[in-house]
N, C-alpha and C positions, 0 to 999 in steps of 0.2 A: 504494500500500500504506500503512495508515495506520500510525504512528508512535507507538509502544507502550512509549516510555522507553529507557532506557539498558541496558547490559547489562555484567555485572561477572562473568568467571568466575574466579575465584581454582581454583587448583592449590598443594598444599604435598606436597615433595615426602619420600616415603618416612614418611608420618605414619598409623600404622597407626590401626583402630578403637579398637581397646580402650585406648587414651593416651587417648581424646577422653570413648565413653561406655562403656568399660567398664570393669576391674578396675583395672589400671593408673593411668585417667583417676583414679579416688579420690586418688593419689597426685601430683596437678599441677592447680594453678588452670588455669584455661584461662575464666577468665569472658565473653571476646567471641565466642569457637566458641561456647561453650555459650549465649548470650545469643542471638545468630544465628538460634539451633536453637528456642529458646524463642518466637523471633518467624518460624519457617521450618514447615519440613515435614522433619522428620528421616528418612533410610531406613536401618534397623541391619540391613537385609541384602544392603548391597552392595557389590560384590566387582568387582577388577579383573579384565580377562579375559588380561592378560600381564602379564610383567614384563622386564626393569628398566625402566630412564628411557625410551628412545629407544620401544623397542614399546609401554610402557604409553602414551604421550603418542601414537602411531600411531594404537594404537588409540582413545585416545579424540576425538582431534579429527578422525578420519575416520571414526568409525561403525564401525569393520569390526573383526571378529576377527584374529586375527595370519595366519591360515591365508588369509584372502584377501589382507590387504594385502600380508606376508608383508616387512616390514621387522622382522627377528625378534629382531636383537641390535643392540646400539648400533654404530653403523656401517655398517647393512645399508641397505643405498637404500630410500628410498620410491618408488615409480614417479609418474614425474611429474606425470602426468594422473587422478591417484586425488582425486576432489572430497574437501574437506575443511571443516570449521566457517565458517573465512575464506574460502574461495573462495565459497560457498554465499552466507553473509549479504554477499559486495562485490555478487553481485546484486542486490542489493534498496536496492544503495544503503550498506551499512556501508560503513567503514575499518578494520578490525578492528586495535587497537592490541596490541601486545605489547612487557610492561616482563616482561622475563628473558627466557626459554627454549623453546622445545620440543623441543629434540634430536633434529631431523632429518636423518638423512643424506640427501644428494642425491642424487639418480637421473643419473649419469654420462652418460646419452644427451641430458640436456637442457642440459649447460653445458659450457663448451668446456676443451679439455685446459688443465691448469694453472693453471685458477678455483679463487679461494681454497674455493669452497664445498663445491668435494670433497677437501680437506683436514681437516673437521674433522666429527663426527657431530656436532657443536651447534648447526646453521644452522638457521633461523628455517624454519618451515613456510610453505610456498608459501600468499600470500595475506595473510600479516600481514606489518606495519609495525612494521620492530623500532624501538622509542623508545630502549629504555634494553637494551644487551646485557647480561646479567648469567651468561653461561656460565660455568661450574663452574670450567674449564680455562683459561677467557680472563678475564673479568671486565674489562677492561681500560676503563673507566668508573669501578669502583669501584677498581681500584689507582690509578689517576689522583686520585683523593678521597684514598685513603692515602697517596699520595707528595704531597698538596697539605697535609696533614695534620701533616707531619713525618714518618710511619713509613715506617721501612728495608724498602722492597720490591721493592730491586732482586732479590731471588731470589726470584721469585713461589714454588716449591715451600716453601719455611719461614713464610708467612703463617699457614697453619693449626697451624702446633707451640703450644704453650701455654708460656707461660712462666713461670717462677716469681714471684710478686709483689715478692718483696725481693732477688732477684739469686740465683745460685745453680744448679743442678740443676733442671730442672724436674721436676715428678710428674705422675702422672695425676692430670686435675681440674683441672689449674692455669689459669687463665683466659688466653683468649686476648690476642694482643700489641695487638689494638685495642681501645678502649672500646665499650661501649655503643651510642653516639650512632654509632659509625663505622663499626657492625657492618656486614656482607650486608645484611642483613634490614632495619636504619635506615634503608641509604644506597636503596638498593632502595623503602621506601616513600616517603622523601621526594622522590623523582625523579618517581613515581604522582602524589604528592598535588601537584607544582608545575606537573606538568603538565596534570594535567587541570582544576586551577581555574581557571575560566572559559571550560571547553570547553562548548561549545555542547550543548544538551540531543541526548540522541537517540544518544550515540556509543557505541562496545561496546570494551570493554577486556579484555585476556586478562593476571593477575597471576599469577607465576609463584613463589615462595618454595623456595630451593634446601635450606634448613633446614624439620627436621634432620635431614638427608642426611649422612651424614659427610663428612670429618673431622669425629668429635664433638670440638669442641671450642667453647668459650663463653663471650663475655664476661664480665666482672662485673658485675653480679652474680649474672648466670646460670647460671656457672659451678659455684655455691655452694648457688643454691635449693633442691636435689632433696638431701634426705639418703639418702647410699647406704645405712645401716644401716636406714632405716625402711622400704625397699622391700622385697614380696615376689622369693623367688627366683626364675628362669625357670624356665616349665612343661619340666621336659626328665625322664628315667630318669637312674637314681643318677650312671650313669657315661656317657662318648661312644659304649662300645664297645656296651653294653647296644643303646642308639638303632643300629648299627650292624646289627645283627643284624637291624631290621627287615626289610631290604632292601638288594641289593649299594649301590644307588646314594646309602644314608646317608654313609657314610666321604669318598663321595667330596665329598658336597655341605658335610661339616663343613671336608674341608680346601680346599675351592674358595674362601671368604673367612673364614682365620683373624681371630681378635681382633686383630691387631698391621695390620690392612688397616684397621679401623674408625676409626685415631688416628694421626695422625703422630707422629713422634719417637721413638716406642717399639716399632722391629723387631723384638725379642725380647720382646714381652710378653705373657705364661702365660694361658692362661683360667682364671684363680683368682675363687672369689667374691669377693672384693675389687676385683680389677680389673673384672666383668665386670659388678657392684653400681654402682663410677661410672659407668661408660659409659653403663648405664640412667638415671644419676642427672641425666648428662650431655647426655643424648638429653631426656627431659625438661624439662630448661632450655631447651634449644633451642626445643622447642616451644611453651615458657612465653612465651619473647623474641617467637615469630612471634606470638602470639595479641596480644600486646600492641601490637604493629604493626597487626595486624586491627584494631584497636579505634581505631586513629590515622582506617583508613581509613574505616569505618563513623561514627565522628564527622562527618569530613571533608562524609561522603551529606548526613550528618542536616542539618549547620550550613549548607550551601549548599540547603538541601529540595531533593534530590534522590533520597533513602534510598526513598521512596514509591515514586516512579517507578522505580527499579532492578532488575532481575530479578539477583539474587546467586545465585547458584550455587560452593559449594566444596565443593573432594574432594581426594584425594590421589590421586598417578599408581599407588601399590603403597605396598604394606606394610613390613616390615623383623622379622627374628627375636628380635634384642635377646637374644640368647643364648638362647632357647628351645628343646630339645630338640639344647641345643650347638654350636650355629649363629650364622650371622651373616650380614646382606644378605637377598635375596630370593629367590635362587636355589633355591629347593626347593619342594614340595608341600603344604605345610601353610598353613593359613587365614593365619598370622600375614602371610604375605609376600603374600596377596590384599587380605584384609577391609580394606576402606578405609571412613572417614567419606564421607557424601554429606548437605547441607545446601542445601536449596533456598526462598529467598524469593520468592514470586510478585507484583507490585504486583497490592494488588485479591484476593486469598487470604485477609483476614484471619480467615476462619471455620475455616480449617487449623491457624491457629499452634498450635507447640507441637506437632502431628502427627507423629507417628511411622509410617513406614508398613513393615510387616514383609513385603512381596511385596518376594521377590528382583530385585535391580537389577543390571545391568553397567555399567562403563563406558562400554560403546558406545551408552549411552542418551543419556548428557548431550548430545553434538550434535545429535540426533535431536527432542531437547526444546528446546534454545535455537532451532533453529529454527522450530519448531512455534511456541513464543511471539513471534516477531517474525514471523511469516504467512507462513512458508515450507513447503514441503512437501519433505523430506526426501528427498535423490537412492535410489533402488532398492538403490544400493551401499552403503547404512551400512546397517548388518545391526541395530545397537538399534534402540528402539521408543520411542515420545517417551512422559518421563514425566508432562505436563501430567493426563491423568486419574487417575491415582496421585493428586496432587496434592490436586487436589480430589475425594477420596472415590470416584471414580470405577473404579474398578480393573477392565479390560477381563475378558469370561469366560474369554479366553483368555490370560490372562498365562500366562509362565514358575512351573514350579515348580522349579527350578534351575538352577544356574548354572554356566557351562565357562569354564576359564583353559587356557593354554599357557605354555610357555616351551619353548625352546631351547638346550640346554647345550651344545652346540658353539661354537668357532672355526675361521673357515677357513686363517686365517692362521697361527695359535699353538695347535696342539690343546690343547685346557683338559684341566685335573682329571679331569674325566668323563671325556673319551674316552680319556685315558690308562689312566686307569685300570679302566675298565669294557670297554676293546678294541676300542670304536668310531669311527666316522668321522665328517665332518662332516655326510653328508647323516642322519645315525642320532639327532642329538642332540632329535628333536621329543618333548614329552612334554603330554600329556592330560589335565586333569583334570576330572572332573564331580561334582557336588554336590548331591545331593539335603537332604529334613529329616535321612532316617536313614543314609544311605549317601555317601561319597564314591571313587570311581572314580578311580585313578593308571594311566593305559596307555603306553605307550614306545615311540616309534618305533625303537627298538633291539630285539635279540632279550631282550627281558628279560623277569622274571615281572611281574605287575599288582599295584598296593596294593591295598587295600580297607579302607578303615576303617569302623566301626559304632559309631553316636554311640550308641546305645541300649547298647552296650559300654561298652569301652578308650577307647575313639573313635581319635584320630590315636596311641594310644602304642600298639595291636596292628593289625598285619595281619593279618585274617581274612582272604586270599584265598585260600588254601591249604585253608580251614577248609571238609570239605563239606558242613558243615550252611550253608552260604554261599553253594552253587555254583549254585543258581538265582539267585539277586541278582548274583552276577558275571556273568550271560547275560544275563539282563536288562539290567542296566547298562552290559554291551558292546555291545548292540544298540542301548539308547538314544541312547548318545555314537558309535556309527555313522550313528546316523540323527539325530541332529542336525548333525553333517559336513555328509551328503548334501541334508538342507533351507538350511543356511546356505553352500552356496559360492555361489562370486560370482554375485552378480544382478545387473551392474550395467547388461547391454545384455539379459539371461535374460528380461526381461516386456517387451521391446519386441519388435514383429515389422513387418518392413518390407511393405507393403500396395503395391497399384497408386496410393493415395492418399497415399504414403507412410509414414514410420515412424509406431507407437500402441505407447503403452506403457500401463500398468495400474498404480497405485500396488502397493507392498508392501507395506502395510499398513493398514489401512483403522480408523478409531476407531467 
């Protein structure tokens, strides 16, 4: 197979679209995404197909929707033998390296009672070579750097409190207890860049950026860049109760991750404009600080001439509310907690750059496409579609014209919010959503009513399902996200058939 460069998937996590290139973005440099994208193939319409960490990362480095792979919450196993990005390209010969994360739970059948790896849903995904662990929960690499450092972190939970610069009370805002140079996000790129200088041309790296996932909080002078009074306010109705009304299951999704979850130190803290103004402002910097790290890496390509040869690829695993429609985190139905950036450089594309491509993308596309560029054909089981024709101007007659996420509001352990509150169980908490240009489609594995929003409307601020000047589009759109169900379940043995000559399978998808 011949030998077609390097490969660089960067992941940042919880970094919605509109911070990058839309409303928001006006409000934060960000010149190395943006530069990226200038020298890339931009897609501004694509959308993760779950969320949080653990399924959004499921999904995308196995191809699959949540419904097949079906590791649905953080913590929930992956089954063990489900191919994935790393296992696919070790055939061909990668090593696929990974500096941070992917928040894998283990599949309990395949490792023995008492293995640290069914301990923690943060375990590397079968097939990568963790280099540098930078887990959320663990980090213990980079406490290692700060206890080498001088800073007091014998009690790993108070790392992320902010502290006040001159001594004192701290406030919101206040910059975190480490510098700059000593951040996540520093220590985290300089681990990348020592290690792969002088690695051998040809090797494929998976970069993981836990910022700016909260705790928002941020060094100096990150902490500072984003003024909270120059920001617009979040798209939300006047009050929480109003957004309530849409649908039983608002109430519940406002209080499943209050403001006072977003920040350490401050348990009692109000969703006041003020408070909920820095945390944007806060979130912001964060993302300011990664780009700026981008930019260490993307040098690092250029200065060694390797940037040519690279296939970069960056996205985010899901989105974040940032107090939009009085919310916070991911947990809910609206585009904020989907719509991710996606930014892809192809070596040998340069008649793209600068492209924009507006055919709806999923997450489960990106491995489907990295391997298609390094001359692999894509296992039956990853349900995306490689984006290489996208890319160059190509765009199949049969693409998608919309897009379906999940999520799952249950716990089996600890009944959440929802099911408390709404009277359901754990098998109840599945919920649906599909997305057309004008319509987008809320269904519930619970006995609940459906959303329906109408962009040519309200859009996301009325439920028109009720509306029956609407109720053919609500049939329509049930039948659609039925039958896309029934086309997308598992394929992964469904086009082989065992013969006297043995087994033959049929590609899934043909260019």
């Amino acid at each position: 197979m011949p030998d077609r460069g390097n490969i660089l998937f960067i992941v940042i996590d919880q970094l919605r679209a509109d911070c990058v290139f839309g409303a928001l973005g006006r409000h934060v440099d960000l010149p190395n995404i943006r530069g990226l994208a200038a020298d890339a193939v931009r897609f501004d319409r694509h959308y993760s197909v779950t969320s949080p960490c653990g399924p959004s990362r499921a999904s995308i480095l196995t191809g699959q929707y949540a419904m097949n792979h079906r590791s649905i919450r953080n913590g929930t196993p992956l089954a063990h033998d489900t191919p994935n990005l790393a296992t696919e390209l070790r055939k061909a010969g990668h090593v696929p390296l990974l500096f941070g994360y992917t928040d894998t739970s283990q599949d309990p059948r395949a490792w023995p009672e008492g293995h640290e790896a069914l301990t923690t849903y943060e375990y590397p995904m079968t097939g990568f070579e963790e280099v540098v662990e930078m887990r959320l929960e663990e980090s213990h690499p980079w406490r290692a750097h700060l206890q080498a450092r001088g800073y007091d972190v014998a009690d790993y939970s108070q790392v992320y409190i902010p502290e006040a610069p001159n001594g004192g009370a701290a406030k919101l805002g206040d910059p975190a207890l480490y510098s700059a140079k000593d951040s996540d996000t520093a220590f985290l790129t300089d681990r990348f860049i020592d290690h792969m200088d002088g690695l051998a041309r040809g090797w494929c790296a998976h970069l993981t950026y836990i910022r700016p996932h909260p705790p928002l909080v941020a060094p100096a002078p990150y902490h500072a860049l984003i003024d909270p009074a120059a920001l617009p306010l979040p798209a939300r109705l006047g009050t929480a109760e109003e957004e309530q009304a849409l649908h039983p299951v608002m109430a519940a999704a406002q209080a499943h991750v209050p403001i006072a979850r977003m920040v350490d130190g401050f348990p009692g803290l109000a969703p006041t404009d003020a408070a909920v103004q820095q945390l944007r402002a806060t979130y912001l910097g964060l993302a300011a600080e990664v780009d700026l790290h981008l930019g260490r890496v993307f040098d690092f390509l250029k200065a060694t001439g390797q940037y040519d040869d690279t296939l970069i690829v960056l996205t985010a695993d899901h989105g974040e509310m940032l107090g939009d429609r009085h919310m916070w985190g991911k947990l809910c139905v609206f585009d904020a907690s989907f719509h991710t950036p996606l930014v892809v450089r192809m070596p040998g594309n340069g008649t793209s750059a600068g492209g924009v491509v507006e055919a709806v993308t999923e997450s489960i596309d990106i491995a489907p496409t990295i391997l298609d560029w390094a001359g692999l054909t894509p296992p039956n089981a990853m349900d995306g579609r490689s984006l290489l024709p996208l890319l160059t101007g190509a765009a199949p007659t049969d693409w998608r014209d919309y897009s379906y996420s999940e999520l799952d509001l249950s716990e089996p352990l600890a009944p959440t919010v929802f099911e408390q509150w709404l009277g359901v169980g754990p098998a109840d908490g599945g919920v649906a959503i599909l997305r057309e240009d004008r319509f987008t489609l809320v269904e519930f594995a619970a006995d609940l009513p459906p959303v329906l929003f109408d962009h040519q409307g309200a859009g996301e601020f009325a439920n028109v399902a009720d509306d029956p000047a609407h109720a053919t589009d609500l049939a329509r759109l049930t039948r659609r996200m039925l039958r896309h169900r029934m086309r997308h379940a598992d394929q992964t043995l469904a086009l082989t058939t065992i013969t006297v000559e043995g087994p033959k399978s049929v590609p899934r998808y043909r260019h």
